[in-house]
Each structure stands twice: as structure tokens, then as C-alpha cells.
N, C-alpha and C positions, 0 to 999 in steps of 0.2 A: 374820678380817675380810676383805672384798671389799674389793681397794685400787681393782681395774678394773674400769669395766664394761664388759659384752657389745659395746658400741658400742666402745665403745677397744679391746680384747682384738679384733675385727672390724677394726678400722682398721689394727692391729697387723699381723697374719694375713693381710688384704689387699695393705699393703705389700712383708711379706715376697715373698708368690705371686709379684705384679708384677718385684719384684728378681728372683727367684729365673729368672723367665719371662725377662725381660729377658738376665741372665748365661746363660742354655743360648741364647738367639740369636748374641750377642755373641761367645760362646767358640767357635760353630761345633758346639755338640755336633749327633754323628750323630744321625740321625733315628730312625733304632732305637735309640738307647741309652735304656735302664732309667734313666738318671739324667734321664728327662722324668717322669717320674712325682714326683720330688721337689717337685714345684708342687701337686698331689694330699696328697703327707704334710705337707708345711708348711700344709693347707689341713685336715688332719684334725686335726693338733697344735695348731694354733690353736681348733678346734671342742672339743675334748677337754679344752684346760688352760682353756677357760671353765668346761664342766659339771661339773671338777676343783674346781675354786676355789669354783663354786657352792655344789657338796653339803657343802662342809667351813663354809660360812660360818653364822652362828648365824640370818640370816633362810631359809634354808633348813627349809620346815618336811614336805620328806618327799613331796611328790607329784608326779610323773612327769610332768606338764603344765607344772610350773613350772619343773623343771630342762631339758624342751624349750624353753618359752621363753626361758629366756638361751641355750641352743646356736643355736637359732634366730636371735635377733639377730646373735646373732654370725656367722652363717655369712650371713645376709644381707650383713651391710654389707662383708664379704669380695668376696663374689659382687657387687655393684654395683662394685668398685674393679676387680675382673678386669674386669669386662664394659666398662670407661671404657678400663681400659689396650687392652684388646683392641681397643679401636673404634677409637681413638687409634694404637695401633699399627701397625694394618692399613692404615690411611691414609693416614700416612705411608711405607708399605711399598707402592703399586699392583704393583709386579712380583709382590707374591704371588697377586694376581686374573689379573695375567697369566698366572704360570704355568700356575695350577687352569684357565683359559680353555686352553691351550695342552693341558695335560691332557686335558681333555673330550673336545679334538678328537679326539685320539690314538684316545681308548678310543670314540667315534663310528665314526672311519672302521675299527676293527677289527672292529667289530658289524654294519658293511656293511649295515646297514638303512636308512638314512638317505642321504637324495642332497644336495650340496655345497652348497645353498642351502639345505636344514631345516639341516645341519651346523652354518653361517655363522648362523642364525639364533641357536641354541641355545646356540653358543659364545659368542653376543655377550650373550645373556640372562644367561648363566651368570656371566661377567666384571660385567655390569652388578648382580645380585644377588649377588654375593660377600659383600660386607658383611655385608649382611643376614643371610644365610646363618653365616655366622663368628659373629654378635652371638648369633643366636639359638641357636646350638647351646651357647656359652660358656654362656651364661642358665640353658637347661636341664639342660648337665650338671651343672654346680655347685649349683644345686641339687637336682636329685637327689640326687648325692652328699650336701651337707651335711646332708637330711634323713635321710636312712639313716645317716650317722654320728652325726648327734645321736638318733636313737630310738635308734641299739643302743646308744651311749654313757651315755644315760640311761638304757636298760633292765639296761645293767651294772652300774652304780650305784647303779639301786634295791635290786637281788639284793644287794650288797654291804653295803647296812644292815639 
């Protein structure tokens, strides 16, 4: 029997990322550590023990569309709670736009292509679309990701009965 649905099992999954995203800022983890990617497997664990739950339940009746769409919800309503934490996050966080601004500069003036008022312009565009920038990529990774976990997830699954 399906105790949760896709929406809960998603809200679930969401949460966790969030936490998960939240404690690698808080702890100070290094920016190259492997342990960033943990928001990634708590995001695929949670897509997987839906299409899990799914295929074992008795209205489960065998077709590859249908065990997509519960993965599907679920990695959606995952993928809107990152996308809230991240917007929310980051804005409470402006030193991060700083920095990326601060950045730009850097890699402008080593390109030496650009003269200090295109520099100043760019830098200031770049700081000004940060957000945006941050929202929209969170957006489209996660789901791409969760769509390619849930088609191979349910294309294993199908093979499996």
C-alpha cells in the first residue's frame, strides 16, 4: 500500500536538500568537497524511494508513463522548495552577489579586453542579475537532473518486472 504520496514523498525530499544545503553552508564545508554533492543524492533518494514505493503498490498497473509520473511530482515539488530556499537564501546572503561581482572583475581585467567603464558597467549588471541568474540555473539543474533520474529509475524498474 502507498502510505505517501509523490507530493509528501517531494516535500519530504525538499526539506531534507534544504537542510542538507543549509548544514554544508553553516559547517563551513570546503568548496571542493565531494560532500556538496550530498544535496544531489538526498534529491535522487528521495526520486527513487517514490518510483520504489510506487511499483510495489497494487494500483501500480505496469506502464512506464505512470511510474514517471509519480517520480515526476515528486522531483517537482522538491525542485520548487530548492528553488524558494535558494531565492530566500541568497538574499539574505547579498555578499554572495558581491563576491560573483568582485569575481567578474577579476577575470575582466585579466582578459584585458575591456576598458574600466565597460568593466564597471558589467560588473554592476552582473551583481544586479545575480539572483536571477542563481534562480534560474537551480530551476534547470534540478530538473534536469530529476528527469533523467526518474526515466532511468523507471526504465530499471520496468526491466525489473
Amino acid at each position: 500500500m502507498n502510505k505517501l504520496a509523490p507530493l509528501v514523498k517531494g516535500i519530504i525530499t525538499g526539506i531534507l536538500m534544504a537542510v542538507t544545503s543549509f548544514l554544508a553552508f553553516y559547517t563551513k564545508l570546503p568548496a571542493d568537497s565531494a560532500l556538496h554533492y550530498s544535496i544531489y543524492i538526498v534529491f535522487a533518494v528521495g526520486i527513487i524511494w517514490t518510483l520504489i514505493s510506487y511499483s510495489r503498490s497494487s494500483s501500480f498497473t505496469g506502464a512506464f508513463a505512470e511510474l514517471f509520473g509519480q517520480g515526476f511530482r515528486c522531483f517537482i515539488v522538491a525542485t520548487l522548495i530548492m528553488v524558494a530556499f535558494t531565492a530566500i537564501f541568497n538574499i539574505m546572503h547579498p555578499e554572495f552577489a558581491e563576491e560573483a561581482a568582485q569575481y567578474n572583475r577579476e577575470e575582466f581585467i585579466k582578459m584585458g579586453n575591456k576598458t574600466p567603464a565597460e568593466i564597471d558597467t558589467l560588473v554592476a549588471q552582473s551583481k544586479k542579475q545575480y539572483i536571477t541568474l542563481i534562480i534560474s540555473s537551480t530551476v534547470f539543474g534540478y530538473l534536469i537532473l530529476g528527469s533523467v533520474v526518474t526515466a532511468a529509475g523507471s526504465a530499471v524498474l520496468m526491466r525489473r518486472k
